[in-house]
GUBASE-178340 format. One record per residue (C-alpha): x, y, z; residue number from 1. Coordinates in steps of 0.1 Angstrom, whole numbers. Layout:
! GUBASE-178340
SITE     x     y     z   n
SITE     X     Y     Z NUM
...
This chain:
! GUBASE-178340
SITE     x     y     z   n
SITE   -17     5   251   1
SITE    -6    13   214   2
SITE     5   -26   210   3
SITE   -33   -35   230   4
SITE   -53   -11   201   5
SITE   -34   -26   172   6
SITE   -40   -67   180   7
SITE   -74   -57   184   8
SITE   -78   -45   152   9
SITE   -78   -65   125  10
SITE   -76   -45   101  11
SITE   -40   -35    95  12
SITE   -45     1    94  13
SITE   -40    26   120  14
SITE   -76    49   134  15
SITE   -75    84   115  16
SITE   -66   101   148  17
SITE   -32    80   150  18
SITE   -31    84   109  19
SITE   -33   127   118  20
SITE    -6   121   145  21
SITE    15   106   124  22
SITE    12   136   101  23
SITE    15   161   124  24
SITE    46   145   133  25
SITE    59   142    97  26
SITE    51   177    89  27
SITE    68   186   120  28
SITE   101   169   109  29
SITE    96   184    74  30
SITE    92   222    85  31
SITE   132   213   107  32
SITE   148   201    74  33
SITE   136   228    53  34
SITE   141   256    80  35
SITE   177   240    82  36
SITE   182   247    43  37
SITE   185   281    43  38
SITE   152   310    39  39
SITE   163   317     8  40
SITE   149   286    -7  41
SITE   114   293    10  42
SITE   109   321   -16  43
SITE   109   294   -46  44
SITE    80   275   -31  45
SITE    53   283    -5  46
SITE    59   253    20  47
SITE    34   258    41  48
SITE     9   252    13  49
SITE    29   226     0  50
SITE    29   209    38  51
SITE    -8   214    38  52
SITE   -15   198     9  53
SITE     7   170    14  54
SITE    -4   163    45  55
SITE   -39   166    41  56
SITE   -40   146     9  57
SITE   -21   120    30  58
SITE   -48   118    57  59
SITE   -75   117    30  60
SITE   -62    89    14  61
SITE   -51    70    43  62
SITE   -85    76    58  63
SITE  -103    64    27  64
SITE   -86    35    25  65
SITE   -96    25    64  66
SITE  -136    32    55  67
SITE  -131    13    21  68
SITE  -118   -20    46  69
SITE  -139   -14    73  70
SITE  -168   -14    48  71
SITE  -155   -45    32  72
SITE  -152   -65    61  73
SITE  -187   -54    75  74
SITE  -204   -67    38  75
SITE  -182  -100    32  76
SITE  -162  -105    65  77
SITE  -182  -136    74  78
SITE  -178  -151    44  79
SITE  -141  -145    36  80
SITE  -132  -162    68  81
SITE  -153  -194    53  82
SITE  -134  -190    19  83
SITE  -102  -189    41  84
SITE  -112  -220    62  85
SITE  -125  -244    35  86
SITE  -107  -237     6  87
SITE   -71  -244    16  88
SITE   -64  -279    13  89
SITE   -36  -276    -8  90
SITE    -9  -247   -14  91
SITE   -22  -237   -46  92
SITE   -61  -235   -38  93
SITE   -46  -215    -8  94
SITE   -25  -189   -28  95
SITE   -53  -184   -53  96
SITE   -79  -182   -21  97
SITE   -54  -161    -6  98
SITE   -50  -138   -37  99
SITE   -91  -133   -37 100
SITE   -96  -127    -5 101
SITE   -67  -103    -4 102
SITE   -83   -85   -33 103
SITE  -116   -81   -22 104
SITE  -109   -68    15 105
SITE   -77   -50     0 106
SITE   -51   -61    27 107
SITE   -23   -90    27 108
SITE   -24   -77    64 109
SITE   -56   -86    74 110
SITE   -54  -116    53 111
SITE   -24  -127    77 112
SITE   -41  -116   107 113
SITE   -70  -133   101 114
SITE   -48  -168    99 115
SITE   -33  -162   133 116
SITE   -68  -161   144 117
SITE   -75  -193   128 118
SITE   -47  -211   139 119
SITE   -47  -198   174 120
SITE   -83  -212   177 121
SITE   -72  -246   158 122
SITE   -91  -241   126 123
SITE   -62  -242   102 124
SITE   -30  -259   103 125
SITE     5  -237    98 126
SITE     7  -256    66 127
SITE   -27  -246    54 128
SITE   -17  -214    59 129
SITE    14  -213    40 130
SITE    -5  -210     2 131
SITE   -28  -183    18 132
SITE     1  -162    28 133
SITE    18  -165    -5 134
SITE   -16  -158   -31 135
SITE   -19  -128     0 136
SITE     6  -107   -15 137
SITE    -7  -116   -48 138
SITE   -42   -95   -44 139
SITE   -25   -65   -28 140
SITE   -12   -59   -57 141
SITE   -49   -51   -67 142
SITE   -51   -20   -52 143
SITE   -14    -8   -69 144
SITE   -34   -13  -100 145
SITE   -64     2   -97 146
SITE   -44    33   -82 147
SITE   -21    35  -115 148
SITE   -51    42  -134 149
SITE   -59    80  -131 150
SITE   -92    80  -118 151
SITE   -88   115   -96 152
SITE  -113   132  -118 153
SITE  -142   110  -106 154
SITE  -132   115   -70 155
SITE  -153   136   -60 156
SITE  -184   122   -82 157
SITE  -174    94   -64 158
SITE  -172   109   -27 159
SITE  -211   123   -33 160
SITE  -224    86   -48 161
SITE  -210    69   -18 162
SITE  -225   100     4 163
SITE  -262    97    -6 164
SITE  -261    57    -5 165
SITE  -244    56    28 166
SITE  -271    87    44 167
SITE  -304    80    17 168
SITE  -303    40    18 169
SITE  -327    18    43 170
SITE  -304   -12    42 171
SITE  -272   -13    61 172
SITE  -261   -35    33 173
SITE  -263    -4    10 174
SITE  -250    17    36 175
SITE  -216    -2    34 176
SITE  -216    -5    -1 177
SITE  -215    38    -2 178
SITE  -194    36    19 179
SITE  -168    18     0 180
SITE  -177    38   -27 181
SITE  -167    70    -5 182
SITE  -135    56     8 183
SITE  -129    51   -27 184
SITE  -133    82   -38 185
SITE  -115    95   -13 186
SITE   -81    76   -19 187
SITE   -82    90   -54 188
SITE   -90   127   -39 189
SITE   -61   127   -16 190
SITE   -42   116   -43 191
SITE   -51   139   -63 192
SITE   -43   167   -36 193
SITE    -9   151   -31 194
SITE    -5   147   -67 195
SITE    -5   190   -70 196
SITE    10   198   -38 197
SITE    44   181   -47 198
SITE    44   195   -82 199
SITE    68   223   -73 200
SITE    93   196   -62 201
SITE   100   189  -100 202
SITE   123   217  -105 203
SITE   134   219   -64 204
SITE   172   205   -69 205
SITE   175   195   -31 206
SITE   145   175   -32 207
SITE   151   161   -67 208
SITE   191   154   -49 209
SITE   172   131   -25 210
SITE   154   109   -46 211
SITE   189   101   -62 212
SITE   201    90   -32 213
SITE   169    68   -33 214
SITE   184    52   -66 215
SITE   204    29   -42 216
SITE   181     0   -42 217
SITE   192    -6    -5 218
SITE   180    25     5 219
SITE   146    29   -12 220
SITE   139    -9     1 221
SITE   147     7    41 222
SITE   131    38    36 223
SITE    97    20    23 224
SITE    99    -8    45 225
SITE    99    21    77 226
SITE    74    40    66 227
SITE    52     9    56 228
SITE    58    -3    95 229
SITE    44    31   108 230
SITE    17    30    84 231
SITE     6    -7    82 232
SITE    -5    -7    47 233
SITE    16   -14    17 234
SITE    -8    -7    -5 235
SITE    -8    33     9 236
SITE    28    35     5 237
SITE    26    16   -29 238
SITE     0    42   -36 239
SITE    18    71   -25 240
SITE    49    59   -47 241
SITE    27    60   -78 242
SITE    13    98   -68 243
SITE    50   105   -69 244
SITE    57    87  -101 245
SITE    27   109  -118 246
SITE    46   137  -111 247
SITE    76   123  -128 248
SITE    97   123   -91 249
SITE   105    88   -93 250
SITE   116    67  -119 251
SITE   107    29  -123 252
SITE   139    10  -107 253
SITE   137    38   -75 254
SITE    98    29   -73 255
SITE   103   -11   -78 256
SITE   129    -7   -46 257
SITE   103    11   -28 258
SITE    74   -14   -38 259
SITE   103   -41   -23 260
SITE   107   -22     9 261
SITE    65   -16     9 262
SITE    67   -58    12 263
SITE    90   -61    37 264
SITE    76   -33    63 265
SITE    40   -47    55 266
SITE    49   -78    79 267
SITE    47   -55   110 268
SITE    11   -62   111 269
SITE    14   -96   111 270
SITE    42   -97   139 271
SITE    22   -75   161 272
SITE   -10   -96   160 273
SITE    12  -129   163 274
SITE    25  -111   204 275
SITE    16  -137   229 276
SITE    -4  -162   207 277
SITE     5  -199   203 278
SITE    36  -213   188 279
SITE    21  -221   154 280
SITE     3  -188   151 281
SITE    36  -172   154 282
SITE    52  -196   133 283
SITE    30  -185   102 284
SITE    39  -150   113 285
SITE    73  -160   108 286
SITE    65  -175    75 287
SITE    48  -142    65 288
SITE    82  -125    74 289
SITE   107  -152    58 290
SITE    88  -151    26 291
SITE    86  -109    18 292
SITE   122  -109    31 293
SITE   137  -138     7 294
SITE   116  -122   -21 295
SITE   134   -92   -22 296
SITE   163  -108   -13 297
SITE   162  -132   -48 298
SITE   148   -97   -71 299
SITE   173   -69   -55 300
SITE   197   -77   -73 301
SITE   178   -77  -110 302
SITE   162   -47  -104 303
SITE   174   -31  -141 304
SITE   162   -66  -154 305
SITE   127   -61  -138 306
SITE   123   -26  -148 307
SITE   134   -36  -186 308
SITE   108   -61  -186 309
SITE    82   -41  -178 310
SITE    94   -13  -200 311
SITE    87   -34  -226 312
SITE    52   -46  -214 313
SITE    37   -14  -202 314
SITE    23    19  -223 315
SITE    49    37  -237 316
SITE    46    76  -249 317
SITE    80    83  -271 318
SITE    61   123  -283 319
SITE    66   126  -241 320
SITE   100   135  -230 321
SITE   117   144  -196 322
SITE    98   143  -163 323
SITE    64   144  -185 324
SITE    76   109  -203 325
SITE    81    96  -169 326
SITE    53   113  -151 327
SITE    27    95  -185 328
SITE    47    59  -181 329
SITE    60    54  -147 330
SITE    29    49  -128 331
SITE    15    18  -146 332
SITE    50     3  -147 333
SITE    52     2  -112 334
SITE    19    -8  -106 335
SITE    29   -37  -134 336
SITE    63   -44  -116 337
SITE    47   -49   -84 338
SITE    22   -74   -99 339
SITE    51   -94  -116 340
SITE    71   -93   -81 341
SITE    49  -109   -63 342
SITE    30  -138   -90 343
SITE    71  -143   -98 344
SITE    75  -145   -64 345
SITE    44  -173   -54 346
SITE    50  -193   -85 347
SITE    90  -196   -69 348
SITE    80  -205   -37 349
SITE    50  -230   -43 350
SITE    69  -253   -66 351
């Protein structure tokens, strides 16, 4: 039934009610492990609150990011799939239409599903689709970006624009439109709640012990790549990363291994919706899997390199020092890391 609800929709992202199960569950698994540390640590910091807003945050922003597709899709879902079907006659034209539509309906999953449509149906070869999946992981990277900017303040302005067009306006057209602008504002909201809730975690030592253990690249790559699975949307846990950063709980090589592992669990979408179609439809699924594995197989080991680069590259604040230098730099790096990733990544694999 699960497998049945998730071919069926396109969109890579789970409903909100499987979303708030997921949660539940989470928050379920979190209360155990801190229970199991002792009651003398639960009169530093008030978990419950901290669970709630956690949580919550979480379902807001994974919530807002399913309206903001859905809403996508409904305005220019037609016309992508015509981008996707005419402008791929060679690898490049396909990355860069990959990388635009990817952008504008913010998901490399849908993007992948949407080419096991086409090739199931006969509309596009496996070798069409090749460039498309490549430019695909290019444009997620737009939503990294846009996340690294902090934006939370406008949330809610945001939230009540995309309200009065979605309930005021005449035209379904507009309707959509608010409510991309809503789903917007709500992924910068939840962020935003998330953002404060794990505040207290800066000075937590067991917690900050844990994200050390994330500094093994191998680690950080399996922890992302799971939760990215259960998710379907590397872009949320990309995003999620980045709320952590801003607090100044991840530095930049621990957040370029989770972006890795964010690529590599993203291609559970793809695998699902590639169950019982034909063998070439599969076969780009394949492709989709072969090509986010070997990336982060060629960058895991230059990980320091990466992160140098982009040092160098991104805003830097030397007044800052301590978790407030990382909390002011981090973000944008790894939104800038993740960029470089997977452009160095396309440009590898196309030549």
């Amino acid at each position: 039934m699960l497998i049945q609800r998730l071919r069926g929709r396109p969109a890579g992202a789970l409903r909100p009610w499987l979303l708030g199960f997921i949660g539940l569950l989470l928050a379920g698994a979190a209360t155990m492990v801190l229970a199991a540390t002792g009651d003398d640590v639960t009169n530093d910091i008030d978990w419950v609150t901290m669970g709630m807003g956690l949580f919550g945050g979480l379902a807001l922003f994974l919530f807002g990011m399913d309206q903001m597709a859905d809403a996508l899709k409904a305005v220019a879902g037609e016309r992508m799939k015509d981008i996707l079907a005419r402008l791929t006659t060679n690898r490049v034209m396909g990355a860069l239409t990959g990388a635009f539509v990817t952008a504008v309906i913010n998901s490399s999953s849908v993007t992948t599903v949407l080419l096991v449509g086409f090739i199931s149906a006969g509309l596009m070869s496996l070798a069409q689709s090749v460039g498309v999946i490549m430019g695909a992981n290019i444009g997620s990277t737009f939503t990294a970006q846009l996340i690294a900017f902090k934006v939370t303040k406008a949330a809610l302005l945001m939230i009540g624009i995309g309200f009065v067009m979605m309930f005021v306006g005449k035209r379904e057209r507009i309707k959509q439109y608010g409510a991309m602008v809503m789903g917007l504002g709500l992924v910068f909201f939840g962020m935003g709640v998330m953002s404060d809730a794990m505040a207290p975690l800066r000075t937590y030592e067991p917690f900050l012990d844990v994200m050390e253990e994330m500094e093994n690249p191998l680690i950080g790559i399996a922890v992302a790549a799971l939760f990215t699975g259960l998710i379907q949307s590397s872009a949320a846990t990309t995003g999620i990363v980045i709320v952590m950063a801003s607090q100044g709980l991840v530095n930049l090589p621990t957040g370029i291994a989770l972006a890795f592992g964010a690529n590599i669990g993203t291609c559970a979408t793809a695998a699902l919706a590639a169950i019982g179609k034909p063998r070439e439809a599969v076969r780009a699924a394949v492709v989709h899997v072969l090509f986010n594995v070997a990336g982060v197989l060629v960058w895991v080991g230059f990980i320091d390199q990466l992160a140098d680069l982009v040092r160098w590259m991104s805003p830097q604040y030397p007044e800052l020092s301590g978790k407030a230098q990382l909390a002011a730099e981090v973000p944008r790096q790894i939104a800038n890391a993740h960029t470089m990733f997977n452009v160095a990544n396309t440009l590898l694999f196309l030549t």
